[in-house]
N, C-alpha and C positions, 0 to 999 in steps of 0.2 A: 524770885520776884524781881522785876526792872526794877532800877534803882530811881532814885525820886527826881533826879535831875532830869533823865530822858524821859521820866511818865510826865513830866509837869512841861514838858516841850511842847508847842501848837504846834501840829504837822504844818507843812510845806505844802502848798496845790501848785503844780507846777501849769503855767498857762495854757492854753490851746496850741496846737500847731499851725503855722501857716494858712494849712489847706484848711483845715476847721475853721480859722480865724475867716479868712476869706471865705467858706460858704456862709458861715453865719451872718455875716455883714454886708453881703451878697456882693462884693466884689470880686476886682479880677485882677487888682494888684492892690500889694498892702507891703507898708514897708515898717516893723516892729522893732522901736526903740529901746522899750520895757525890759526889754532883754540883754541889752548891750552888747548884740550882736554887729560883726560887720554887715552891713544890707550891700554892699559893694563884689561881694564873694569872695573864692581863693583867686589867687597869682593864675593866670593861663600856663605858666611853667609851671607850675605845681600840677594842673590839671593833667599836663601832658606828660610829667614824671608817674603819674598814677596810670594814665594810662598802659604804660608798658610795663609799671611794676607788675601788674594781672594781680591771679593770685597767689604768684610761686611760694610755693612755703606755706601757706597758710593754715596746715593742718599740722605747723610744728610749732613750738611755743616759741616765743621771739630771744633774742638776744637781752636777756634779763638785766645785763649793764648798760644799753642800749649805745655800746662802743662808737656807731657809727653818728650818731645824733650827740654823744658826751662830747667827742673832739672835732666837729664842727662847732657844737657850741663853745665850746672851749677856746677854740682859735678865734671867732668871731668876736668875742667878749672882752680877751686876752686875761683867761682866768686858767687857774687849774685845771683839768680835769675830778681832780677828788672834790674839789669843791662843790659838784652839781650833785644834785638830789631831782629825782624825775619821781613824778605823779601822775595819775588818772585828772589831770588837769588840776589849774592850780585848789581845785576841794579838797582833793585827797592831800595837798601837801600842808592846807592848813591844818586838816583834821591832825595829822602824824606830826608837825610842831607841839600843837597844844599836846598831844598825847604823850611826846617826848620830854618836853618840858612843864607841866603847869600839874600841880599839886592840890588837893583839895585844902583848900584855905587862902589858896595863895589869891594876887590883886592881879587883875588884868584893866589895861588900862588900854581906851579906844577912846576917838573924835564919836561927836556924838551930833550930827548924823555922821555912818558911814557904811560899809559891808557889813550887814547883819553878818553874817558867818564866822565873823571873827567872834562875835560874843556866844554864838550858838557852841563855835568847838570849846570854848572856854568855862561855858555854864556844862557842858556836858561832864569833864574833868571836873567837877566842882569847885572852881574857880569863882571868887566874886567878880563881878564886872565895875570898873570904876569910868562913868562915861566921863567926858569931858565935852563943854559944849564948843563949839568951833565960835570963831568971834563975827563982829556983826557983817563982815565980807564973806562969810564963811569958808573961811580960810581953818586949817587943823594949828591952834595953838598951842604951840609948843612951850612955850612959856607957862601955861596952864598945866602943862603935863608933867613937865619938871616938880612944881608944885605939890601934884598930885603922888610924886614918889614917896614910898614908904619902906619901910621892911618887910613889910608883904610881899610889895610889888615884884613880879616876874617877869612879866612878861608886857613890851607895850607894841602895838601895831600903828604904822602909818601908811596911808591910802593913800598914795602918791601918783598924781593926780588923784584926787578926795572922789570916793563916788560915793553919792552921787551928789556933789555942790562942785563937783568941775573944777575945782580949785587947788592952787599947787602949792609947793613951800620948798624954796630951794635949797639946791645942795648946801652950799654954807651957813644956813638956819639948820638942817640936817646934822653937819659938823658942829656948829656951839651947843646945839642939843643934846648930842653922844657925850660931851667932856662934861654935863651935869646927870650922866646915866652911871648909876655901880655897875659895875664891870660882870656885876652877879645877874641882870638883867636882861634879859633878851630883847630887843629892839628889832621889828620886821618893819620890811620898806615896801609895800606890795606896791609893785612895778606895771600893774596890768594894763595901765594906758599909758604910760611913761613914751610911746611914740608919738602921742598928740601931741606932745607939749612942745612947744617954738619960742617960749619966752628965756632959755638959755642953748648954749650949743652943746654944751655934753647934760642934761640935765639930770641922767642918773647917779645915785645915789653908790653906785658903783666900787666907785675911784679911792671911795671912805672906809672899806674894808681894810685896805692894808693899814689903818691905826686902829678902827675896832674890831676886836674880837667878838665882840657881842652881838654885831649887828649880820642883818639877814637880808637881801634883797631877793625878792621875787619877780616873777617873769612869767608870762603866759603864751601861745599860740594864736588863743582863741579871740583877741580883740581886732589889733590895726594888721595882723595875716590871715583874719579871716579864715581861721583852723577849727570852729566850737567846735562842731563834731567830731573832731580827732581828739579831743578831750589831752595837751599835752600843755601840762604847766613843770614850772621848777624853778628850786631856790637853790642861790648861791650861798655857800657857806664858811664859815673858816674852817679851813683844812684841818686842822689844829681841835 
């Protein structure tokens, strides 16, 4: 028998495509927001490393560490290598947090609006969901979230830059926040538009790992490089 948390889920309809979208509406260009796709596409050097990648190899399973992508990103970042965790885009990596971490009973705490997903992998695990309502700029209050810790609490997530209220909350609100988090708590920084943002010069959350252990940043492909379809997200983590 499915268990009660996954039968009591509303399925997902995932939108039309493009080309759907457009005959329906009888156009001839359409550019879809709804999805938070980049409408700009990939890099023309991206295009053209694909192109002569062809398809060599394609009929052998990949480099399961994926060595070549770990220490590019790695050097890039100036993090570990053991630190990175690669997923089927950043879903899969939230599914395998919550799945690693988050207990039935336990509190998960989210900005309320935010990434439905985070509450979806949380209610899956049987996790209660503690929303919190972002304040009247909609802005993710953290002050409210501190608040809201308990003994329950496991696990909190922050949408950095907030989807979808567009709205940010800086590294050093970020750092006074971690120094009222238990060290027993897991704090995630999802990163996934973390290139729009202009209102600081290093704006990730980054830099804050070397004092907490606790904390988690993530990172995607599929936003400002214009990667969806390659489906490749990942969190940084403490090595440790």
């Amino acid at each position: 028998m499915v268990k009660k948390a996954i039968a009591d889920l509303k399925p997902y309809t995932p939108e039309d495509t493009l080309d759907a979208l457009k005959q329906r509406e009888g156009l001839s260009k359409l550019v879809r927001l709804s999805a938070n796709e980049n409408a700009f596409g990939t890099s023309p050097r991206v295009a053209e490393a694909l192109s002569k990648w062809g398809f060599t190899g394609a009929n052998r399973y990949p480099d399961s560490n994926m060595t070549t992508l770990r220490e590019a990103i790695a050097s890039r970042l100036n993090v570990s290598a053991d630190a990175l965790v690669f997923g089927n885009g950043l879903d899969e990596i939230l599914a395998l947090l919550s799945r690693t971490l988050v207990e039935p009973g336990d509190d998960v705490i989210v900005a309320e609006p935010t990434f439905s997903e985070y509450a979806l992998n949380a209610v899956v695990e049987g996790a209660t969901m503690v929303d919190v309502s972002v304040d009247s700029d909609g802005v993710t209050d953290l002050a409210s979230f501190t608040n809201a810790i308990t003994p329950k609490t496991r696990m909190i997530w922050i949408c950095n830059p907030n989807n979808p209220t567009g709205t940010f909350v800086s590294k050093a609100e970020i750092a006074a926040f971690m120094k009222t988090v238990p060290a027993s708590v897991t704090v995630i920084v999802d990163e996934a538009y973390i290139d729009f943002t202009t209102v600081e010069d290093d704006p990730s959350a980054l830099s804050l790992m070397a004092q907490f252990d606790n904390l988690v940043v993530l990172r995607t492909f599929s936003k400002a490089y214009g990667l969806a379809n390659f489906r490749v997200g990942f969190a940084i983590v403490s090595p440790t």
